[in-house]
C-alpha positions, 0 to 999 in steps of 0.5 A: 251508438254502436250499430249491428245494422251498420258493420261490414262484412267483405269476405274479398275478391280478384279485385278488393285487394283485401282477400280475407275481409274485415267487420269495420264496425262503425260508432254513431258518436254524433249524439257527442257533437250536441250544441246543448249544455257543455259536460266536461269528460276528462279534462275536455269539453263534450257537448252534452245533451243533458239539463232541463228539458232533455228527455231520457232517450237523449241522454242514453244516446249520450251515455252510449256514444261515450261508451263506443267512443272508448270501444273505438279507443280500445281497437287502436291500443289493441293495434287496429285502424279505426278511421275518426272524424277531425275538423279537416278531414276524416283521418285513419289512425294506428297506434304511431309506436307499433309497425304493424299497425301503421303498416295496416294503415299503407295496406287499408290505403293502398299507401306509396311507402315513401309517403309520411303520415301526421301523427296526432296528440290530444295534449301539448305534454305529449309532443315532448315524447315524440321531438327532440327540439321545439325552437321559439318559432314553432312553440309560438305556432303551437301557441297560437294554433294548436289544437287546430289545422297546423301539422308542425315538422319537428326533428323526431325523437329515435323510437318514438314512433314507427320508422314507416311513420317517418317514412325513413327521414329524421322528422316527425310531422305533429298536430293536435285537431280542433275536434272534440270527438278526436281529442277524446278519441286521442285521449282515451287511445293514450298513445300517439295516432298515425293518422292519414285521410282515410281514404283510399290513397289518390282518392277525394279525401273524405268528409263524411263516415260514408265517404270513409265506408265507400273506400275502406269498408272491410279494409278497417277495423272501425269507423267513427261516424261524428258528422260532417267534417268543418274545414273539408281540407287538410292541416297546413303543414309547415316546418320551423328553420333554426332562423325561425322562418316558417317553410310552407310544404303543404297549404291547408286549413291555417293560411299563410296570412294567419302565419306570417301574423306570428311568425317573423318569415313565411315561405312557400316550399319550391315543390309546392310551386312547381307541381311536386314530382313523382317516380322512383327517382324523385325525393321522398317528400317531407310532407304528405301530398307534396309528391304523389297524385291525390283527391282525383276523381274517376274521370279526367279533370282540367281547372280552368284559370283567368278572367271569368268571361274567359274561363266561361267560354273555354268551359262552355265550349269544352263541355260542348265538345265533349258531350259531342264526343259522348262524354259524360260531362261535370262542372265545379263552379262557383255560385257566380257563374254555375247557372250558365254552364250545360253539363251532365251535373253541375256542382257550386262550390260556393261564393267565389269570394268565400272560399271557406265554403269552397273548402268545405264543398270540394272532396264531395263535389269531386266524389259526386262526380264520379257517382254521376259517371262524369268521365270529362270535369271542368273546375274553374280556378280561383284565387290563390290568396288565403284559403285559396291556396289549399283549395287550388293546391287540392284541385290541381292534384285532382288534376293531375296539374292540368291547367288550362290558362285563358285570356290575360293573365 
């Protein structure tokens, strides 16, 4: 529900970069997220918490996170920003047709111009506004994945969108998310959603409301509190050749294993291999996080790859290292291995053979770290197969691509 308590009010300074401040209201929807009783709203599927035994209190939450889910719908028809939760990431959408409320989304973000945003759908019908041309190839995809976490690449249709959506290329990246909160959300706006992590451009990208509070509060117009996010990382996004081949140009939430089940050829984009590039001089990347630094922690970060006993002695010796030089120290490790290393603040991502939980655990990890003031962190590295890939693309753009290889490779 909607919460007086919970609206920001920043008047701005010197350092906010947001001299005249915004109320970001925030909408409590998670009475939405119930796992009692389906109830159809439109042609989508909300779990209700109605039917024998719910009590009145919980069907008036109900009634009133439907009521402020059409309040947020309204401020992004209106032309404002209003941060959302999607089964990857909380993202923060505008209207994709209105320049100026796109340009409030680089703004709020503190966004490199040249860097394009997805735009989101609630419904397969819509895409066709949006594109020229769907080939087999990509409408297989859409079969298969969407909604879910695939951001398709298409030829984007003239005027459809923004020109600061596309960042001045002749392509449009689109998804439809797995999230019943969004796909309303979608769905009541009635226009195409803009719509990068709502985050501040460099940062861990959010994975709770509070996330989005601790970067963008008076930056935004609102934001939509549905809970956790369930990925943790962002959409996969591909784009579909006229041979049908599949090219990879950011790893994420659909692996290149669940493509190559549909698609005849999957590749990986060079850029991705090689660490992208940044600078004037450097192309503008078709896809977002294929160019610039992003998901960086405060303090410096190095990933550590190799055999584990390997990667355990360079870490630990590295720790004791900068603990001697004053540092504050913090570790991302898996649950294997987290109990031997002696740092400031240790955090686990997990079982290292179960990935979807590292995925699920990184942002906040990397967020954690900089509430505990760690100004030296250390990520072991892990597989690159499966889910593996986002994982280790995102922990090498927090990094800022050190790596550090040990032992035998």
């Amino acid at each position: 529900m909607s919460r007086e308590q919970d609206q920001y009010q920043y008047t701005g300074n010197k350092d906010s970069g947001n001299p005249e401040g915004l109320l970001t209201s925030v909408w409590d929807v998670r009475a939405l997220m119930s796992e009692k009783q389906p109830h159809v709203v439109g042609n989508l599927v909300m779990g209700e918490p109605e039917g024998q035994g719910s009590d009145e209190k919980k069907k008036s939450a109900y009634q009133q996170a439907l009521a402020d889910l059409q309040a947020a719908a309204a401020c992004i028809r209106q032309g404002q920003t209003v941060a959302f939760p999607t089964e990857t990431v909380y993202g923060l959408g505008a209207d994709a047709r209105s320049t100026a409320a796109v340009e409030a989304i680089f703004e709020a973000k503190g966004r490199p111009s040249d860097n394009p945003l997805i735009v989101h759908i609630a419904h397969r019908d819509q895409l066709d506004s949006l594109v020229t041309e769907v080939n087999e190839a990509a409408e297989a995809l859409i079969e298969a994945f969407w909604p879910g976490p695939l951001t398709i690449v298409l030829p984007v249709k003239p005027g459809a969108v923004s020109p600061r959506v596309t960042a001045g290329l002749d392509t449009v990246g689109v998804r439809m998310p797995d999230h019943p909160v969004a796909l309303q959300l979608l769905a009541e706006a009635a226009c195409p959603v803009a719509a990068p992590s709502a985050n501040r451009s460099g940062r861990p990208s959010p994975t709770l409301a509070s996330h989005v509070s601790e970067d963008l509060a008076g930056r935004i117009g609102g934001i939509v509190d549905g809970g956790p996010t369930g990925v943790g990382v962002e959409s996969t996004v591909v784009q579909v050749g006229d041979d049908g081949t599949v090219t990879i140009l950011r790893p994420g939430g659909i692996t290149a294993e669940q493509l190559s089940a549909v698609a005849a050829r999957v590749a990986t984009d060079p850029a991705i291999l090689a660490g992208g590039s940044e600078g004037e001089g450097s192309p503008a990347p078709r896809s977002p996080g294929m160019k610039y630094t992003h998901y960086a922690p405060t303090g410096a970060l190095c990933v550590v790859e190799g055999p584990p006993p390997a990667v355990a002695a360079w870490i630990s010796a590295a720790l004791a290292e900068a603990a001697q030089r004053g540092e504050r120290t913090a570790v991302l490790a898996f649950a294997e291995h987290a109990e031997q290393y002696r740092a400031d603040a240790v955090f686990s991502l997990g079982n290292a053979s179960e990935l979807e939980e590292a995925a699920r655990r990184l942002y906040a990890a990397l967020r954690s770290c900089d509430e505990q003031g760690a100004t030296y962190i250390v990520a072991e590295a892990c597989s690159r197969e499966g889910l593996g890939a986002a994982v280790m693309n995102r922990l090498l753009k927090a990094a800022g691509h050190q790596l550090i290889q040990v032992g035998d490779q």
